[in-house]
C-alpha positions in Angstrom: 9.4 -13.2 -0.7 6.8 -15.5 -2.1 4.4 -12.3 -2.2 6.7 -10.2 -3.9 7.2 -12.9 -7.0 3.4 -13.3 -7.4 2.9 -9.8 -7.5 5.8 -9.7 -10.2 3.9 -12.7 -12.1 0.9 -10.8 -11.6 1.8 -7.6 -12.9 2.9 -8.8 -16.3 0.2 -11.0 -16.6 -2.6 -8.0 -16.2 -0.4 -6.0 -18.4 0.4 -7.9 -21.0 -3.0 -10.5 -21.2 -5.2 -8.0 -19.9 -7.9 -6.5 -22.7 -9.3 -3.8 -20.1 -6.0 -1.5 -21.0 -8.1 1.4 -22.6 -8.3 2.9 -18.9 -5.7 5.8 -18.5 -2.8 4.9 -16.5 -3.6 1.6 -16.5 -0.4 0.2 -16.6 1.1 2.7 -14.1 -1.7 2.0 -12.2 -1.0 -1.7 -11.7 2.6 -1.2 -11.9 2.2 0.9 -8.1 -0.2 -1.3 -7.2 2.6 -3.2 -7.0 5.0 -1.6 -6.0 2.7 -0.7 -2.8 1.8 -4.5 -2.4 5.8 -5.2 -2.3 6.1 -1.9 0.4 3.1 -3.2 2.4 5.1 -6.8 2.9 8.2 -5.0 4.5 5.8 -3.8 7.7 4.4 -7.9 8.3 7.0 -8.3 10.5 6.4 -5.3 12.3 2.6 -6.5 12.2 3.7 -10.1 13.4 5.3 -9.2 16.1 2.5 -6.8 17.7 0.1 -10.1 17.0 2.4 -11.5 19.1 2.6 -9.4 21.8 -1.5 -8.6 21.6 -0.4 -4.9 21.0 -3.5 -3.7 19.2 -3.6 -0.4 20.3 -0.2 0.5 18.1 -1.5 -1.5 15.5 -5.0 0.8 15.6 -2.8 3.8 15.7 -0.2 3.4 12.8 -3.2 2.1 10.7 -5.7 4.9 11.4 -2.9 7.5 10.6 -2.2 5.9 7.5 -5.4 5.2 6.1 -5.8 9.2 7.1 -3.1 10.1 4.6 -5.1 7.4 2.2 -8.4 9.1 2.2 -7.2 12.3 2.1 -4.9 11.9 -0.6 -7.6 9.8 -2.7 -10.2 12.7 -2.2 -8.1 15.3 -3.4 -6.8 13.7 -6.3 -10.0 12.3 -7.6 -11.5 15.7 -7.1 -8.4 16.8 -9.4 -9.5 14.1 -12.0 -6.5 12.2 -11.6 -9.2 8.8 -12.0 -7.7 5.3 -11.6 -3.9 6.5 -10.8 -5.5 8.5 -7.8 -6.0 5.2 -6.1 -2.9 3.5 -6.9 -1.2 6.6 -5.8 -2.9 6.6 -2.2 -2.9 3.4 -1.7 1.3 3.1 -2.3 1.0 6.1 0.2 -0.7 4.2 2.6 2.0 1.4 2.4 4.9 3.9 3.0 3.4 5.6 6.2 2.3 2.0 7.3 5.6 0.9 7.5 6.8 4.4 9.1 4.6 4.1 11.7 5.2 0.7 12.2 8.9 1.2 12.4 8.8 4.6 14.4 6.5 2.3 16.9 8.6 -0.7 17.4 12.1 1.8 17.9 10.0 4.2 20.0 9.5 0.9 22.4 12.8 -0.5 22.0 
């Protein structure tokens, strides 16, 4: 939980101290940057325990399937002009099939 209270700290400190706010959705931006930082922590235990158990290969397979989702959805909404939000968007969306696949691996096993 030490990660989720710096990321707290760390949003309202680039939001409110930050001078580099003329970007658009900058504070939404931030604010699921996040929010995907605080997602990505609920799969570490998932992670730990397939470091653990040397288990790469489900490891390789729930991260290639998410970073999929990642690059596709960052192409498309780039292309769509979305800008900096496009990223922040993807990269929450990586976080939540992360931990999906994760979690579908470790009960698929169990």
């Amino acid at each position: 939980m030490v990660s989720a209270n710096i990321a707290v700290v760390l949003f309202y400190v680039i939001i409110y101290f930050d001078s580099k706010q003329h970007f658009a959705d900058f504070t939404a931006s931030v604010f699921l940057m996040c929010a995907a930082a605080l997602v990505e922590n609920l799969s570490e235990p998932y992670y730990a325990l397939m470091l653990i158990d040397m288990d790469f290969s489900r490891r390789a397979k729930a991260e290639s399937v998410a970073i999929f989702f990642k690059s596709i959805l960052t192409y498309g909404l780039v292309y769509q002009g979305m800008g900096l939000l496009a990223y922040a968007l993807a990269q929450v969306t990586y976080s939540f099939v992360l931990l999906l696949m994760y979690t579908y691996q470790s009960r698929a096993d169990g």
